[in-house]
FINU-912887 format. One record per atom (N, C-alpha, C): atom name; z negated, x negated, y negated; residue number from 1. Coordinates in steps of 0.2 Angstrom, whole numbers, plus 5000, padded with zeros to 4 digits. Layout:
BEGIN
paba CA | up Z | east X | north Y | finu NUM
...
! end
This chain:
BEGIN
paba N | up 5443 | east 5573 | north 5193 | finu 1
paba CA | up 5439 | east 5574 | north 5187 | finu 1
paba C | up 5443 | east 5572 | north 5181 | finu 1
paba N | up 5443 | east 5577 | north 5177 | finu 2
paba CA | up 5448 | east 5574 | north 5170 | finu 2
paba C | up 5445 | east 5572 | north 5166 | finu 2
paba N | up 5448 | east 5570 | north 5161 | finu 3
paba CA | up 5446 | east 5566 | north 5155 | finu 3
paba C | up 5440 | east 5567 | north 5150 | finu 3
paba N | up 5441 | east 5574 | north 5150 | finu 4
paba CA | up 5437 | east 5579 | north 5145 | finu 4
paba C | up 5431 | east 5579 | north 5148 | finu 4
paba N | up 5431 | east 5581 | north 5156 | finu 5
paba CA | up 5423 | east 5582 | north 5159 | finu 5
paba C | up 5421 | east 5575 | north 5160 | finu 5
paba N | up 5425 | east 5569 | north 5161 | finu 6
paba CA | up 5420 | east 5562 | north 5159 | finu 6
paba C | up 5419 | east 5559 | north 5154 | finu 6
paba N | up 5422 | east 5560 | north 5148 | finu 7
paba CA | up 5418 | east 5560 | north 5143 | finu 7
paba C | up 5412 | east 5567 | north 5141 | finu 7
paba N | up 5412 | east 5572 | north 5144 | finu 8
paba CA | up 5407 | east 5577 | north 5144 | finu 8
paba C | up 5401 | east 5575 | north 5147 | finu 8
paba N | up 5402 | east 5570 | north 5152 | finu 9
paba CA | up 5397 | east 5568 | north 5156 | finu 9
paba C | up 5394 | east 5562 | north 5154 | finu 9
paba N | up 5397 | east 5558 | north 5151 | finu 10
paba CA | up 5394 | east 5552 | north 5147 | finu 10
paba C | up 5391 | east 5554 | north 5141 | finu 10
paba N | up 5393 | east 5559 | north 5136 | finu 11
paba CA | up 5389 | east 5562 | north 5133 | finu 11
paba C | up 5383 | east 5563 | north 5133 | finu 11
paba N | up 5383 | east 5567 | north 5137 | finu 12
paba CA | up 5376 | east 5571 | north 5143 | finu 12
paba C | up 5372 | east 5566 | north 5142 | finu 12
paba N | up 5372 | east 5559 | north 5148 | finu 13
paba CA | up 5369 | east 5553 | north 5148 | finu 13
paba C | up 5366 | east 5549 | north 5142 | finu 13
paba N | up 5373 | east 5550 | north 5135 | finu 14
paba CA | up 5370 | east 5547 | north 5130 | finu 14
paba C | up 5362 | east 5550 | north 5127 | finu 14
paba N | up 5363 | east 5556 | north 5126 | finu 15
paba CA | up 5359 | east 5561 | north 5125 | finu 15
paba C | up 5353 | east 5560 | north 5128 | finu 15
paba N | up 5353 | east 5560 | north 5134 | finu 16
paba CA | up 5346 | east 5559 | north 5140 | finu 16
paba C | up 5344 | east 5553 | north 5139 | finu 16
paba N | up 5347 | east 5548 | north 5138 | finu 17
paba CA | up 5345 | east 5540 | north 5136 | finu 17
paba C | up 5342 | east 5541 | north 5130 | finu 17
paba N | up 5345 | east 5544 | north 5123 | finu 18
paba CA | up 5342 | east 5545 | north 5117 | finu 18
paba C | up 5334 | east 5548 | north 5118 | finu 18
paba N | up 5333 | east 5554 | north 5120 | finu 19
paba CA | up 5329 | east 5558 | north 5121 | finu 19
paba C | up 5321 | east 5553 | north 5124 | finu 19
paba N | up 5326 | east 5551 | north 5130 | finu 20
paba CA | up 5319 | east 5546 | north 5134 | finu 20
paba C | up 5317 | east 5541 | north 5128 | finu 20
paba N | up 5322 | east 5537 | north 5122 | finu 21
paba CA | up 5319 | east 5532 | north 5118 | finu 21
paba C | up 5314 | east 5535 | north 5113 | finu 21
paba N | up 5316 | east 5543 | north 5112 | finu 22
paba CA | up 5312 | east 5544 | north 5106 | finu 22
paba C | up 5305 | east 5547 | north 5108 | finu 22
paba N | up 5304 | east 5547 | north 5115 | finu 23
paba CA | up 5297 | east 5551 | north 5117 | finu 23
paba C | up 5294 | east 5545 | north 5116 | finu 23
paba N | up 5286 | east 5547 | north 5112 | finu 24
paba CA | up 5283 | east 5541 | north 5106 | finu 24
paba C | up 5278 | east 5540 | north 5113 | finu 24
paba N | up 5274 | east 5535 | north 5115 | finu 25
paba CA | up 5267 | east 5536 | north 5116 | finu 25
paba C | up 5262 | east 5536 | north 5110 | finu 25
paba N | up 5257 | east 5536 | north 5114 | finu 26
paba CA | up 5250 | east 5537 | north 5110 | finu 26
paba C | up 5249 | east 5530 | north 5110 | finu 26
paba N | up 5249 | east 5525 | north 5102 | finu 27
paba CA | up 5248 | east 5520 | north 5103 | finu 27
paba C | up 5238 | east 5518 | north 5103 | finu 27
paba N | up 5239 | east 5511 | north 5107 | finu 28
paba CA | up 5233 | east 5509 | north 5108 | finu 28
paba C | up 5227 | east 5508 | north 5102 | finu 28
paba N | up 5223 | east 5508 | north 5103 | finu 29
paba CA | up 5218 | east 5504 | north 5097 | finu 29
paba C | up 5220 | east 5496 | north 5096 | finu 29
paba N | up 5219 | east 5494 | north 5100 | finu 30
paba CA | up 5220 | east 5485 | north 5099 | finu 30
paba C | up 5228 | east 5485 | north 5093 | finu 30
paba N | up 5233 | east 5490 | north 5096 | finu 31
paba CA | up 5239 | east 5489 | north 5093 | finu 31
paba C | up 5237 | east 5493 | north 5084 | finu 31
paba N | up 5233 | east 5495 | north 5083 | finu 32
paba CA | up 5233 | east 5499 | north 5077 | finu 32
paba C | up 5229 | east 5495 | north 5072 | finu 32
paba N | up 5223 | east 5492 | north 5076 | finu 33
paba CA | up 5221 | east 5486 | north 5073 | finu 33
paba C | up 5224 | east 5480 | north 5070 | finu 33
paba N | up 5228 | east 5479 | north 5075 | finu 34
paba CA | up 5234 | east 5471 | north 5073 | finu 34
paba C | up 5241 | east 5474 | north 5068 | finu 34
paba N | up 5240 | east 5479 | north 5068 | finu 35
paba CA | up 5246 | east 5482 | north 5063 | finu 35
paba C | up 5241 | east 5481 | north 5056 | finu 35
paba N | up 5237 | east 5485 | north 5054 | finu 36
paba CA | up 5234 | east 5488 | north 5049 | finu 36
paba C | up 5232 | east 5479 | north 5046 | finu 36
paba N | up 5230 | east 5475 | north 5050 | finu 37
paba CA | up 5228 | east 5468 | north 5048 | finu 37
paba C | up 5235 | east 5465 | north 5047 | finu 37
paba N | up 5241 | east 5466 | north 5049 | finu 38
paba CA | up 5246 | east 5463 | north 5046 | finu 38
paba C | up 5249 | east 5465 | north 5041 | finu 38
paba N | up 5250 | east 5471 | north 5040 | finu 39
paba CA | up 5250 | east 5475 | north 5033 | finu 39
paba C | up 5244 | east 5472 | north 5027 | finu 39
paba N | up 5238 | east 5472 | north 5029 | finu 40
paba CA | up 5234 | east 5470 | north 5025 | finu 40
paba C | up 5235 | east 5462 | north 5022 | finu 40
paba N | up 5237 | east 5458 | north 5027 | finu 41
paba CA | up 5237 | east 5451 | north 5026 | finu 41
paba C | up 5245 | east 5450 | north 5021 | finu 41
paba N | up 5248 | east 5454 | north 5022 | finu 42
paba CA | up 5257 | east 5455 | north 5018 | finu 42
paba C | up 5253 | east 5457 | north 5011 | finu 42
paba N | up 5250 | east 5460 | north 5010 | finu 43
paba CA | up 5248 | east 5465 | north 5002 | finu 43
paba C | up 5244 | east 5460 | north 4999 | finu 43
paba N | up 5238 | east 5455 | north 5002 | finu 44
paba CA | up 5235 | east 5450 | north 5000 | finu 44
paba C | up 5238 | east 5446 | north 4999 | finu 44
paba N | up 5243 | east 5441 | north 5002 | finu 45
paba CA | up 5247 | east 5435 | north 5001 | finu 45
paba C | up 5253 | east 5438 | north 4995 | finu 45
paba N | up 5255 | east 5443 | north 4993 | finu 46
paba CA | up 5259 | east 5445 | north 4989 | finu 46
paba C | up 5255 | east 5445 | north 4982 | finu 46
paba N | up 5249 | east 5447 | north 4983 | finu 47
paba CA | up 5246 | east 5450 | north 4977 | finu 47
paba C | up 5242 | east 5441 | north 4974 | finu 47
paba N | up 5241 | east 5437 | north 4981 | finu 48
paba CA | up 5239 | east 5430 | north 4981 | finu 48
paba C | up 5245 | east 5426 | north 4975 | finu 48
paba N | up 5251 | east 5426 | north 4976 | finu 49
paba CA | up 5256 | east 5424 | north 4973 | finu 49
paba C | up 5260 | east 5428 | north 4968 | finu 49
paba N | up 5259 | east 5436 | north 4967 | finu 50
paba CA | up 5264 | east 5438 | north 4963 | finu 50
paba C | up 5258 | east 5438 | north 4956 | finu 50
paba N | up 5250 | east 5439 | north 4957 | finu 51
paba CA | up 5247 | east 5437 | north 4951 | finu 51
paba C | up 5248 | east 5430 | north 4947 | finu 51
paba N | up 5248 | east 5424 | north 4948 | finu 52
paba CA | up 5249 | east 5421 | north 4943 | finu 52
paba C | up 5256 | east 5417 | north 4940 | finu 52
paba N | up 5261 | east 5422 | north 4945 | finu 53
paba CA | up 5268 | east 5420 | north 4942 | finu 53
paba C | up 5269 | east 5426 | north 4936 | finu 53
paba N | up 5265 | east 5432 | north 4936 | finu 54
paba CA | up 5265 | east 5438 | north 4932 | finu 54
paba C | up 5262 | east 5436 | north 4925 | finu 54
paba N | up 5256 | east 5430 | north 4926 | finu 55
paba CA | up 5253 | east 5427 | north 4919 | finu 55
paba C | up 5259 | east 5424 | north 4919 | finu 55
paba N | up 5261 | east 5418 | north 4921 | finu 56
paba CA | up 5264 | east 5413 | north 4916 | finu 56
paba C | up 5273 | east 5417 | north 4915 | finu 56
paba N | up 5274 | east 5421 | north 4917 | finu 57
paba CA | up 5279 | east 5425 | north 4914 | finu 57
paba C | up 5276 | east 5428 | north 4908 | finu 57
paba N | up 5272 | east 5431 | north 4908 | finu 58
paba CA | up 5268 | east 5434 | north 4901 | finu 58
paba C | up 5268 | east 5429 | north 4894 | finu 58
paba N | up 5267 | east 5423 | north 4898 | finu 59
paba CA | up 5264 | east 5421 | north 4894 | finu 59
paba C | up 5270 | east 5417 | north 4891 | finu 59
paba N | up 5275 | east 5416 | north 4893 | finu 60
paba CA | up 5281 | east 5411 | north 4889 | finu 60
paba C | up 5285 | east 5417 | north 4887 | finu 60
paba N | up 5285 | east 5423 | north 4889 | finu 61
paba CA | up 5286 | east 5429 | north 4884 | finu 61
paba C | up 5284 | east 5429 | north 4877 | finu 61
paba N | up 5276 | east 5429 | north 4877 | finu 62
paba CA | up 5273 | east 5429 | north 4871 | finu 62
paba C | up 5275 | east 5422 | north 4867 | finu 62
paba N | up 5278 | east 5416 | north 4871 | finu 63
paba CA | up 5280 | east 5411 | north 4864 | finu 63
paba C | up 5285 | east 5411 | north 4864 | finu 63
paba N | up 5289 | east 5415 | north 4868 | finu 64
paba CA | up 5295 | east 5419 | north 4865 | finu 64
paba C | up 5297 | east 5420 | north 4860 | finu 64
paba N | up 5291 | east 5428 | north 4859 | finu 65
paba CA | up 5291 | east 5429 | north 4853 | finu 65
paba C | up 5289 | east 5426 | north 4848 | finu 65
paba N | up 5284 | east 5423 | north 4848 | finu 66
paba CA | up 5283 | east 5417 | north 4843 | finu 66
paba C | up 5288 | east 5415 | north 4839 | finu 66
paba N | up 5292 | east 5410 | north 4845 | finu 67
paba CA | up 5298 | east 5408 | north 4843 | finu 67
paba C | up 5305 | east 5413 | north 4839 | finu 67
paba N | up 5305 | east 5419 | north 4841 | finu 68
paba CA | up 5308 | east 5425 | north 4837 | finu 68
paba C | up 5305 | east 5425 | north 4829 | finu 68
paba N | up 5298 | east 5426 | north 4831 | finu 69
paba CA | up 5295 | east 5425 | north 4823 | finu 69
paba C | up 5297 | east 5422 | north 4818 | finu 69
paba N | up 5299 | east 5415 | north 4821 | finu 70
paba CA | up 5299 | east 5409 | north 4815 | finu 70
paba C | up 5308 | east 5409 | north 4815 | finu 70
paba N | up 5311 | east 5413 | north 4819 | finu 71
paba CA | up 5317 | east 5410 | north 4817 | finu 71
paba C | up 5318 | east 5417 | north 4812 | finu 71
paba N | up 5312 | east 5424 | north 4813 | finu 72
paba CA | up 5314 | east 5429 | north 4807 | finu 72
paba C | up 5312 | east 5426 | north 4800 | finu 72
paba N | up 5306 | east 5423 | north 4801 | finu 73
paba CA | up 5304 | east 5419 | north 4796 | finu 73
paba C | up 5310 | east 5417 | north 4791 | finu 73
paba N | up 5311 | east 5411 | north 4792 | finu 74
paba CA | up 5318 | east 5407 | north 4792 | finu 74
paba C | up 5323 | east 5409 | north 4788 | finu 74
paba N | up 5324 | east 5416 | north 4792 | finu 75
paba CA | up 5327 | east 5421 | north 4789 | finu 75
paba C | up 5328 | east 5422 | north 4785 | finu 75
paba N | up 5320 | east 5425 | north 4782 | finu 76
paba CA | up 5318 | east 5427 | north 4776 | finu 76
paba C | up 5321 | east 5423 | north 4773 | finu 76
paba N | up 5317 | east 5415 | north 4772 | finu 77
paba CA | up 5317 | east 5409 | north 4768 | finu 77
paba C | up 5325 | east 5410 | north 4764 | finu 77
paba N | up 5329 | east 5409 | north 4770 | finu 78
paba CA | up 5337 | east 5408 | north 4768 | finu 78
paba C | up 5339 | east 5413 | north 4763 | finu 78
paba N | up 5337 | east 5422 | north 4766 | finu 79
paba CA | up 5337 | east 5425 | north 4760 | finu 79
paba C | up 5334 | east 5427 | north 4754 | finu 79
paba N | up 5328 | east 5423 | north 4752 | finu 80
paba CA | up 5324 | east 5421 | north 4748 | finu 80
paba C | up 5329 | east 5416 | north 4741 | finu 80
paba N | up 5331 | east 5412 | north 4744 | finu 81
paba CA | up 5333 | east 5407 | north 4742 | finu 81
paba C | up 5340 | east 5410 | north 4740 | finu 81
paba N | up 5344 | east 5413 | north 4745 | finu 82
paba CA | up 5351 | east 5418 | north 4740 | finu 82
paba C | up 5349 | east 5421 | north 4734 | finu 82
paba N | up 5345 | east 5424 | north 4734 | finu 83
paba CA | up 5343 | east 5429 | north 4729 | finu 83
paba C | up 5339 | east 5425 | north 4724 | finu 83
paba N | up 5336 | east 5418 | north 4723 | finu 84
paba CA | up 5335 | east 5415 | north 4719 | finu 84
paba C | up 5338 | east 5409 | north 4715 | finu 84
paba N | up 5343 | east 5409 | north 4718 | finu 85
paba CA | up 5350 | east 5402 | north 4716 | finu 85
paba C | up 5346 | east 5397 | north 4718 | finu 85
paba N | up 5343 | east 5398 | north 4724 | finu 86
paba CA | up 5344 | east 5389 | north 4728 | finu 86
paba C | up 5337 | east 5388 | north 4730 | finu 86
paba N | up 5333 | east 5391 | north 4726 | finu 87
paba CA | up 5326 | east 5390 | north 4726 | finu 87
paba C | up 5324 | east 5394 | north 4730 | finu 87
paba N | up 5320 | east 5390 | north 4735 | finu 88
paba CA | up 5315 | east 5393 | north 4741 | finu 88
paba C | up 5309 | east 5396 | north 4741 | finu 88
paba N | up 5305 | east 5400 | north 4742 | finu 89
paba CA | up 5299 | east 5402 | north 4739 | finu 89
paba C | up 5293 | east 5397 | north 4741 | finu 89
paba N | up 5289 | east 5397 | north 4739 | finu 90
paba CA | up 5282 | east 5390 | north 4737 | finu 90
paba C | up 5278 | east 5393 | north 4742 | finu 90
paba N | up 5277 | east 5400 | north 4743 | finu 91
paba CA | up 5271 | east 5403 | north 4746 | finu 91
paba C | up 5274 | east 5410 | north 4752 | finu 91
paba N | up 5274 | east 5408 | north 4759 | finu 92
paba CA | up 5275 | east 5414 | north 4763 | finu 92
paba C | up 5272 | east 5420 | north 4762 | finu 92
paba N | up 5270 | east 5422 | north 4757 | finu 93
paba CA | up 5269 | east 5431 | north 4754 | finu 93
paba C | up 5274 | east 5432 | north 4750 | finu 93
paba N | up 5278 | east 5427 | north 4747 | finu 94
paba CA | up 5284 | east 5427 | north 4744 | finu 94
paba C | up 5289 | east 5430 | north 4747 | finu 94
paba N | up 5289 | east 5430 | north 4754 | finu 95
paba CA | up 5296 | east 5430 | north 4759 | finu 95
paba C | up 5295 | east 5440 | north 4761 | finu 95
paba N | up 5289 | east 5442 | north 4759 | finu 96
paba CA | up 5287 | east 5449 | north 4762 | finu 96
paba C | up 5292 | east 5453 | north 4761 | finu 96
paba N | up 5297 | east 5453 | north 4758 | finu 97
paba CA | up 5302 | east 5460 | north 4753 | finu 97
paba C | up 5307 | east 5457 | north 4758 | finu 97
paba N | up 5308 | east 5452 | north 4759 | finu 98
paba CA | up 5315 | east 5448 | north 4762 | finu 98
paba C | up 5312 | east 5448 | north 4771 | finu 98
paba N | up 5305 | east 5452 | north 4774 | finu 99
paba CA | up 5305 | east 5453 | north 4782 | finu 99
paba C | up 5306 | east 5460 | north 4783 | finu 99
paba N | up 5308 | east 5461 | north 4789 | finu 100
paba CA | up 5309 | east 5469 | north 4790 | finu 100
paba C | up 5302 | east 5471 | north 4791 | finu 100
paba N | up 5302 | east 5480 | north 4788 | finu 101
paba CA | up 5298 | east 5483 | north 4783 | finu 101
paba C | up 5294 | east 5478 | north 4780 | finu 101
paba N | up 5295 | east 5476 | north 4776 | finu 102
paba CA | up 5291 | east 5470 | north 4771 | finu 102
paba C | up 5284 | east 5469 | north 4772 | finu 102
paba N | up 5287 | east 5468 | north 4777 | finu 103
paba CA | up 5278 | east 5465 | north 4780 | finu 103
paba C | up 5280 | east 5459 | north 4786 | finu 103
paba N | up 5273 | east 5457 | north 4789 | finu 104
paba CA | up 5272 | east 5450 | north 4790 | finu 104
paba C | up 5275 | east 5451 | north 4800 | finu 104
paba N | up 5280 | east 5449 | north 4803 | finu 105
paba CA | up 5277 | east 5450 | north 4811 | finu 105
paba C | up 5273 | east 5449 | north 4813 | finu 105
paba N | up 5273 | east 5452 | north 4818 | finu 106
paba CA | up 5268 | east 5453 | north 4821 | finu 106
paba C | up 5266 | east 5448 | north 4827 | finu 106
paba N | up 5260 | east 5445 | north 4825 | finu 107
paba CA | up 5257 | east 5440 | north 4833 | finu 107
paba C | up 5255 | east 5443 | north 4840 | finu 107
paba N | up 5260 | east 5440 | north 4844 | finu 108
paba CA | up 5259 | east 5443 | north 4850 | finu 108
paba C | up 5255 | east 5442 | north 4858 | finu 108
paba N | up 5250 | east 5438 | north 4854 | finu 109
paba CA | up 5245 | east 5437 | north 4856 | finu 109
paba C | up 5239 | east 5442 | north 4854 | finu 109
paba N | up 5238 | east 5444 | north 4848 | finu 110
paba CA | up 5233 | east 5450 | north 4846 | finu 110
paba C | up 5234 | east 5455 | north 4843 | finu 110
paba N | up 5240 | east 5455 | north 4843 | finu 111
paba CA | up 5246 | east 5463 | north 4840 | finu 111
paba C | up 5244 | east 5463 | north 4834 | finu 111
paba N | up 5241 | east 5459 | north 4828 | finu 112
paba CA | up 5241 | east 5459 | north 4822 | finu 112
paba C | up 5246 | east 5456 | north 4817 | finu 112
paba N | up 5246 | east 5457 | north 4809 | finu 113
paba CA | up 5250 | east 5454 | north 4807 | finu 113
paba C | up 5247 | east 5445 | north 4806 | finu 113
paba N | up 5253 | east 5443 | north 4807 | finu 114
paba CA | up 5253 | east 5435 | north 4804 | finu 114
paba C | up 5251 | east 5434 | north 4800 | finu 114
paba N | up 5244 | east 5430 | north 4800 | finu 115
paba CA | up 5240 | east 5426 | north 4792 | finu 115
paba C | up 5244 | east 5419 | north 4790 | finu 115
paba N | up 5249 | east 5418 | north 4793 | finu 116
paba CA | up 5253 | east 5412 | north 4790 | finu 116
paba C | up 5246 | east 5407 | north 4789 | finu 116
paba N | up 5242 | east 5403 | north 4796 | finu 117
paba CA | up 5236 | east 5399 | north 4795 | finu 117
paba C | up 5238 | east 5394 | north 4801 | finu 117
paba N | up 5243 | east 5396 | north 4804 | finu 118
paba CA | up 5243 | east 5393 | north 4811 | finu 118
paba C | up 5242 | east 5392 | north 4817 | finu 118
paba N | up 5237 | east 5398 | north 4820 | finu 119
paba CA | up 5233 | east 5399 | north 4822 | finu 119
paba C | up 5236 | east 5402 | north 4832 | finu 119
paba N | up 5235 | east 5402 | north 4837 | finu 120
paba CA | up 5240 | east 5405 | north 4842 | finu 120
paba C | up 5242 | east 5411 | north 4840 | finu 120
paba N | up 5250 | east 5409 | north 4840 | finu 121
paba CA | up 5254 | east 5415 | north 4840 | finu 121
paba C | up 5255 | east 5417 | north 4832 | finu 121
paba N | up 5252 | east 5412 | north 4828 | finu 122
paba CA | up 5255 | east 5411 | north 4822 | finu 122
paba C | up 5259 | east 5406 | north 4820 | finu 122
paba N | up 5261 | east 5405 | north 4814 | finu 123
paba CA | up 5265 | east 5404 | north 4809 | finu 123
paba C | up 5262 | east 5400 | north 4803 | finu 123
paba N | up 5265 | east 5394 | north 4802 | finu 124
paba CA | up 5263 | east 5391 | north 4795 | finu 124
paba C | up 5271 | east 5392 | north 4791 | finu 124
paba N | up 5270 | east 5393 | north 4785 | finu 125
paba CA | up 5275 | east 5390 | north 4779 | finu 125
paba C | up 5273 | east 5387 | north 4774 | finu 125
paba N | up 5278 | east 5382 | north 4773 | finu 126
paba CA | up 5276 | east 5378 | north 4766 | finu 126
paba C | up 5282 | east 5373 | north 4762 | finu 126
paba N | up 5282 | east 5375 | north 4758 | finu 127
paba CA | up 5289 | east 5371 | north 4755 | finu 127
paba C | up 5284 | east 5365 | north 4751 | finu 127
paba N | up 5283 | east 5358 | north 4754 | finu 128
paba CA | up 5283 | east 5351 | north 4751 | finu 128
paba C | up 5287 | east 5351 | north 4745 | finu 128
paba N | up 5292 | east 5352 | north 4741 | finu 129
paba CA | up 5295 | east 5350 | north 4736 | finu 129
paba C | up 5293 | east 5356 | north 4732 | finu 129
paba N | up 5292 | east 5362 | north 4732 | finu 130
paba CA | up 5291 | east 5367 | north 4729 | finu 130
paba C | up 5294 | east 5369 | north 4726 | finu 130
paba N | up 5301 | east 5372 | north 4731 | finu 131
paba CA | up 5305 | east 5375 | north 4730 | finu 131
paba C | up 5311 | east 5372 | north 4731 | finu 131
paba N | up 5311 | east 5367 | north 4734 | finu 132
paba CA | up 5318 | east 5361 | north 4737 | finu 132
paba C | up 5318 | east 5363 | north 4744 | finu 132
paba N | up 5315 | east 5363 | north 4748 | finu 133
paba CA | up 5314 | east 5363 | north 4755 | finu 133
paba C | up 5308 | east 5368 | north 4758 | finu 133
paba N | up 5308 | east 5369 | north 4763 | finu 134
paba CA | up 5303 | east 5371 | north 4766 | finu 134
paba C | up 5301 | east 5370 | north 4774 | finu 134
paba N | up 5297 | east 5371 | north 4777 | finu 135
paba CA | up 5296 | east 5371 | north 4783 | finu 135
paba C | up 5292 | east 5376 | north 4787 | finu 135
paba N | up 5294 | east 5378 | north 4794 | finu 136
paba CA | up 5290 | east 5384 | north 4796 | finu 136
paba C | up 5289 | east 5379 | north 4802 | finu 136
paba N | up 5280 | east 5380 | north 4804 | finu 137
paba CA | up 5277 | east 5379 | north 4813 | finu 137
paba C | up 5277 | east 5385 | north 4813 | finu 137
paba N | up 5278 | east 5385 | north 4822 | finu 138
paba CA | up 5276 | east 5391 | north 4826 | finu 138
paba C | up 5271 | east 5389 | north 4831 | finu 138
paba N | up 5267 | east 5392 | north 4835 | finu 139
paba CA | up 5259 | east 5390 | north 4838 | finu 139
paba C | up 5260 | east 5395 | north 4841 | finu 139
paba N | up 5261 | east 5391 | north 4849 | finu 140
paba CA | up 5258 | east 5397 | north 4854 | finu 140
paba C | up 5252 | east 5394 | north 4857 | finu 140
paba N | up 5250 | east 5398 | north 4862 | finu 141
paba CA | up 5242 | east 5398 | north 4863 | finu 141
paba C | up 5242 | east 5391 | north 4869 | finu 141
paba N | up 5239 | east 5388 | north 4871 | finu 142
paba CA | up 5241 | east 5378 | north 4874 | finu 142
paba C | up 5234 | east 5383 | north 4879 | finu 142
paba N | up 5231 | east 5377 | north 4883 | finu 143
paba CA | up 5226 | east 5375 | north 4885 | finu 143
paba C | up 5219 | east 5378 | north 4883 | finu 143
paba N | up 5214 | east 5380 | north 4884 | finu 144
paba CA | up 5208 | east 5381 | north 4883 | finu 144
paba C | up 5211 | east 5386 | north 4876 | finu 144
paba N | up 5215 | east 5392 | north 4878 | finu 145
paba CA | up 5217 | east 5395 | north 4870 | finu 145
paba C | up 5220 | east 5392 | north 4864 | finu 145
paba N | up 5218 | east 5386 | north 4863 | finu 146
paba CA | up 5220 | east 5382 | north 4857 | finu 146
paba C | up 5225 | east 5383 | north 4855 | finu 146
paba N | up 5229 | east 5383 | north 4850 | finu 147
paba CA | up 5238 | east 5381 | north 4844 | finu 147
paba C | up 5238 | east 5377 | north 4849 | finu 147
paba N | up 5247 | east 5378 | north 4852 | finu 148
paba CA | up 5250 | east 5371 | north 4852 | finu 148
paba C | up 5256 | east 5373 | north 4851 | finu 148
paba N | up 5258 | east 5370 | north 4846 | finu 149
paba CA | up 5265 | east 5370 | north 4840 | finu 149
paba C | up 5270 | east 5370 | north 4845 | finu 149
paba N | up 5274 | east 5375 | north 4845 | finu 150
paba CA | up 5281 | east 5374 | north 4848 | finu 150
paba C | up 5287 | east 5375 | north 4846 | finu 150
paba N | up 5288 | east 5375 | north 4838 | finu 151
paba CA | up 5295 | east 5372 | north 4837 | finu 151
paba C | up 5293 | east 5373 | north 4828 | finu 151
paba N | up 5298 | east 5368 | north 4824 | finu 152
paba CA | up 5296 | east 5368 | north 4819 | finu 152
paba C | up 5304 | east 5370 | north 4817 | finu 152
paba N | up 5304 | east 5373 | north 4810 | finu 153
paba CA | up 5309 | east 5374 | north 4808 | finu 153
paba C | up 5309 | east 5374 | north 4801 | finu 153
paba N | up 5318 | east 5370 | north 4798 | finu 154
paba CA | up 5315 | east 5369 | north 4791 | finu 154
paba C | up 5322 | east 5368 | north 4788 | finu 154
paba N | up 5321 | east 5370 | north 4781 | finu 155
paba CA | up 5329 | east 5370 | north 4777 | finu 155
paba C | up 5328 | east 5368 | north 4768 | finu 155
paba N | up 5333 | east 5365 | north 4767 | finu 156
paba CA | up 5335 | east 5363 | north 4760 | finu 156
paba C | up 5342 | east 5361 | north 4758 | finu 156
! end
């Protein structure tokens, strides 16, 4: 026998062994049932644990933004205060011309603009010396909905 018909022949074999792995049976009931229940128990326990990691990812996104708001705020203020030799504006309706498109951002708790009241997802301003300094809170949403102040920012 030579070389070439013995690996011709192991070939052969390879092929017959493949063959016999691929002919399926007809699976049982009992085994379709226990699949279908494992599958279903994988998609429950995923959906058990991927839902409340999805809130509080949500949710420290939104004081994320928050916190973007008060540092564009901020912004403003600084540029506020360039353009008026030093002095800082008294009233956050003051800063409108100094945010991008001259208006207020937006809270990303309610998609509306900011009432500068401090409310979740809002923003206070207030300059204590009136016109020396200023201070900006930021409020995201805490416990039972409420404001809970998360960072304050302020310049003079």
């Amino acid at each position: 026998m030579t070389m070439a018909m013995k690996i011709n022949l192991d070939w052969h074999g390879l092929l017959a062994r493949a063959k016999a792995l691929l002919v399926f049976k007809k699976p049982e009931m009992p085994d379709v049932v226990l699949t279908a229940g494992a599958v279903g128990l994988v998609v429950v326990c995923l959906g058990l644990l991927g839902v409340p990691a999805y809130h509080t990812l949500k949710m420290r996104a939104k004081s994320s933004a928050v916190v973007g708001n008060a540092a564009t705020l901020q912004l403003a203020a600084e540029s506020y205060a360039a353009a008026n030799q030093g002095r800082y504006a008294e009233d956050a309706l003051d800063l409108l011309p100094f945010l991008p498109a001259d208006s207020a951002p937006v809270n990303p708790y309610t998609d509306d603009v900011i009432v500068f009241r401090g409310g979740a997802g809002d923003l206070t301003y207030r300059s204590p010396t009136r016109g020396g300094d200023y201070v900006i809170q930021a409020f995201a949403m805490g416990p039972g909905q409420a404001p809970r102040l998360i960072t304050t920012l302020s310049g003079n």
